[in-house]
Each structure stands twice: as C-alpha cells, then as structure tokens.
C-alpha positions as CSV (number, residue, x, y, z in Angstrom):
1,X,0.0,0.0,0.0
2,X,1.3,3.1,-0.6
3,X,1.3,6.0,1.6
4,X,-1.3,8.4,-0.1
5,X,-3.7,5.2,0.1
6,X,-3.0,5.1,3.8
7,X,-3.5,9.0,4.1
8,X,-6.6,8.3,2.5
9,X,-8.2,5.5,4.0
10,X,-7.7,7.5,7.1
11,X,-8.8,10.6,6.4
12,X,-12.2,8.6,5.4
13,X,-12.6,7.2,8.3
14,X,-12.1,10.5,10.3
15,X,-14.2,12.5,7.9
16,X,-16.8,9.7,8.4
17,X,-16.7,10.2,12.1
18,X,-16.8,14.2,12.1
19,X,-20.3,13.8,9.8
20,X,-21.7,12.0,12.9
21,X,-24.3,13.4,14.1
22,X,-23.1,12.0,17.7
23,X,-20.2,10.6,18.2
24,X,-20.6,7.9,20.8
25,X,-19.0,4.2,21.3
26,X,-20.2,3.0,18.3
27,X,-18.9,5.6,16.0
28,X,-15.7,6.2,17.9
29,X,-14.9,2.1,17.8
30,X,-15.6,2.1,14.3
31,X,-13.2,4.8,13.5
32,X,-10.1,3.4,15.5
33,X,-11.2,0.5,13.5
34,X,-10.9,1.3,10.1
35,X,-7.6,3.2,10.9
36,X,-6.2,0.0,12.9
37,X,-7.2,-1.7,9.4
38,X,-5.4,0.9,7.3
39,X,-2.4,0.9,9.4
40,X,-1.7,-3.3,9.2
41,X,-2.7,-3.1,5.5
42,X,0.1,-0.7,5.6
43,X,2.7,-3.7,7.6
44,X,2.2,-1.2,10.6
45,X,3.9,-3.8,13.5
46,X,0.5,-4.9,14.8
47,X,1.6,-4.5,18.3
48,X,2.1,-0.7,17.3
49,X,-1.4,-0.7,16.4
50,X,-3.0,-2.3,19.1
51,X,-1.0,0.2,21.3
52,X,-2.2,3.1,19.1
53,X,-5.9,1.8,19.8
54,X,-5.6,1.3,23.5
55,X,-3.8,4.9,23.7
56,X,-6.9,6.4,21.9
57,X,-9.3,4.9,24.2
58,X,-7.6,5.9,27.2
59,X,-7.3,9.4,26.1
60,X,-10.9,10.0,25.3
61,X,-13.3,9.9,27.3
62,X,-16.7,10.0,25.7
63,X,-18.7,10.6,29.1
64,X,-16.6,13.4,30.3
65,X,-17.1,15.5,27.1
66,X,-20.6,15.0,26.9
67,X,-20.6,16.7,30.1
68,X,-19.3,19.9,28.5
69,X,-22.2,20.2,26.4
C-alpha cells in the first residue's frame, strides 16, 4: 500500500466520524477501526497498532465530554 492510500483511508474514516451526528462508542470504535485496518494493511507492526488503539481509548473519554455540552 502506498502512503497516499494510507493518508486516504484515514482521512475517510475520520471525515466519516466528524459527519456524525453524535459521536458515541459506536462511531468512535468504528473509526479506531478502520484506521487500525489501514495501518496493518500498511505492515504497521500490529503490536504498534494495538497500542495506538488502547492509547486512543484511554485518552478519550466520551462521558466526560458529553458533560461539557
């Protein structure tokens, strides 16, 4: 895969998830996803994507934003 399909794939998936509506579990989970998918099409080390995904999780925290609104 070359880099500019990579770029792609995950700007799709983000662009997908900022046309939400609401962006809860569901869409956040299917966004880390398709950009875990990406990445290991890309011969990302797995382990470096699994880390990615657990990072992202732990950094944001769905409950507390909806508080803000």
């Amino acid at each position: 895969m070359v880099l500019a399909e990579l770029g792609s794939k995950i700007s799709r998936a983000l662009a997908t998830m900022s046309n939400a509506t609401v962006i809860d579990k569901a869409v956040m989970d299917t966004c880390i996803k398709e950009i875990s998918n990406a990445l290991a099409q890309a011969d990302v080390r797995i382990d470096l994507v699994l880390k990615l995904r657990q990072n992202v999780v732990k950094r944001v925290n769905l409950e507390e934003m909806a508080v803000g609104l």
